[in-house]
N, C-alpha and C positions, 0 to 999 in steps of 0.2 A: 110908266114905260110905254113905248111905242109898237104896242103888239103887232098892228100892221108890218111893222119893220121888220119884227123877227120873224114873223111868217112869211113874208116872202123872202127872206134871208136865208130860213130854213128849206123852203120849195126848191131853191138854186142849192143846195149844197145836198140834200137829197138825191137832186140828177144826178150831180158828181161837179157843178158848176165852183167856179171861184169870186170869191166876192172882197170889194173894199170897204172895209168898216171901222169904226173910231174901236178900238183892244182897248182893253183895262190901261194900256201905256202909251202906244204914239197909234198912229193910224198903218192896221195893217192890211194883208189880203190874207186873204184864209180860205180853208175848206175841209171838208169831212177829212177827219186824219186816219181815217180807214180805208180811205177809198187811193188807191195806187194812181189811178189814172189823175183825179184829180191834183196831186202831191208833184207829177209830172209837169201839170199845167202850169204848177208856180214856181217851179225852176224853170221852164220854158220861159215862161213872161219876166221872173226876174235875171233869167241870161248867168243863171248861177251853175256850177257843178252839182249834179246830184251826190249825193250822199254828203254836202255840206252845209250840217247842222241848223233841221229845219226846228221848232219846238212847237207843243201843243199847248191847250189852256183846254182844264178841269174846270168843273165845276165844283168836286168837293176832293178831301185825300180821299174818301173811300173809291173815285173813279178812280183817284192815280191806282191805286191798289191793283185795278185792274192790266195796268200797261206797266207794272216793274217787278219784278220777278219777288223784290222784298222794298218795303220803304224802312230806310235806317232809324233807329231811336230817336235821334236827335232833329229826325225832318219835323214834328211839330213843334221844337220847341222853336225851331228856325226861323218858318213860319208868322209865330205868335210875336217871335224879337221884333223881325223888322217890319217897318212902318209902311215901306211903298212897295207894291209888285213884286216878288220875289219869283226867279223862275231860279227849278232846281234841276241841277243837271243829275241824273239817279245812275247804277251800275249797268243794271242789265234790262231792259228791256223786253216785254212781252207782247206778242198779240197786235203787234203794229206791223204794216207795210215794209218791207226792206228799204223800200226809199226815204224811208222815214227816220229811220236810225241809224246812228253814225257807226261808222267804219270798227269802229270800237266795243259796241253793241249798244253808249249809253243813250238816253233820250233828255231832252232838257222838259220839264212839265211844270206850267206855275198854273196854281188856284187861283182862281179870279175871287176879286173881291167886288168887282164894280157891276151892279145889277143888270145892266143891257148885258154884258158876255155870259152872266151867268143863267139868265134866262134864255140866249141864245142857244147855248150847249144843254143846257136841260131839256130845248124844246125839240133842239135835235135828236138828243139821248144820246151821243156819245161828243169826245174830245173834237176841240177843230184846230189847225193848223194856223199858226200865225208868226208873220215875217213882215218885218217891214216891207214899206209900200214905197218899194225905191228896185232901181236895176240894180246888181249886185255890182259892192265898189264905189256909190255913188251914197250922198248924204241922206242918211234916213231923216222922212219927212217931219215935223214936229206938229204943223197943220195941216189941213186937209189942200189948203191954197197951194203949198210946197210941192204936192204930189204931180209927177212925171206927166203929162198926157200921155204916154206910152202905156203908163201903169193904166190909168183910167181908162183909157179906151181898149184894153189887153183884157180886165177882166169880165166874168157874165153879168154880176151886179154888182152895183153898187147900195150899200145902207146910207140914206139920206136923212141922217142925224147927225148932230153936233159937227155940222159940215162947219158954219158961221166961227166955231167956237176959235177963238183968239187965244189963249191959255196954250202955251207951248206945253206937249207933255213929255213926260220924260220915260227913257226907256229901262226895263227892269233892270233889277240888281240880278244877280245870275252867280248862283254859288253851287261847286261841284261837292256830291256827299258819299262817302264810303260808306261798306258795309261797320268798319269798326269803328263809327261814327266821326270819323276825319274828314272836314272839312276843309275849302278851298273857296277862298272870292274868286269870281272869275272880271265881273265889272260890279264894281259899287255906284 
């Protein structure tokens, strides 16, 4: 892994900076999902309304633990099912930014499985924020080559890995969970 990478990734998200980086799925922008001002910045840059639904990335469920008021029974068996990326959208939400959480209280949260985001957010010590790397309305990008110059030249850094990479990635599956463990696909 490209320590150098995470360490300056992490210096910029420390100030409150936003960064473009290859996520567990397509290439996103991100930032401390604590930080207000920063959560601001990426709705400024991607030209979106706040309060519509930005999601984090964990490093493990015991971090989600920390931002949902309860995780439902059935979130690790959900988990363990499926094969690619899973972001879960949870009830209620804690401990996060208001700009962070939808109108409704819930937050969407997927566990990374892919070692660059998980050493990123570990290195940080808490969740980071991630949205595709497109103006809102406009096609999320699959490679790094697709990405906007507006996007590019909008955020503080950029992580200069797996820029090259040709491998179109695909974006998570996204399933909403109740408390009485009812489930909802949202995209497959």
């Amino acid at each position: 892994m490209n320590q150098q990478a995470i360490q300056e990734a992490v210096k910029v998200l420390k100030r409150g900076g936003t960064i473009l980086y290859p996520s567990d799925t397509i290439w996103g922008i991100g930032c401390d999902a604590l930080n207000k001002k920063a959560i601001t910045k990426i709705y400024t840059l991607k030209q979106r309304f706040e309060r519509k639904n930005l999601i984090i990335l964990a490093a493990s469920i015991e971090e989600v633990s920390r931002y949902v008021v309860k995780i439902p029974d059935v979130v690790p068996d959900l988990i363990a099912s499926v094969n690619r990326p899973l972001t879960i959208v949870y009830p209620e939400a804690k401990g996060l930014p208001d700009n962070l959480v939808a109108e409704d209280g819930t937050i969407g949260i997927r566990v990374v499985k892919n070692p660059f985001c998980e050493e990123l957010i570990t290195a940080l010590g808490r969740p980071i924020v991630s949205t595709s790397a497109n103006i809102s309305g406009m096609a999320a990008p699959l490679t790094y080559s697709m990405i906007n110059p507006y996007i590019v030249n909008g955020v503080d850094h950029i992580v200069h890995i797996r820029q090259e990479n040709v491998t179109e990635m695909k974006a998570s599956t996204i399933i909403k969970v109740e408390y009485n463990n009812q489930f909802t696909i949202i995209r497959e």
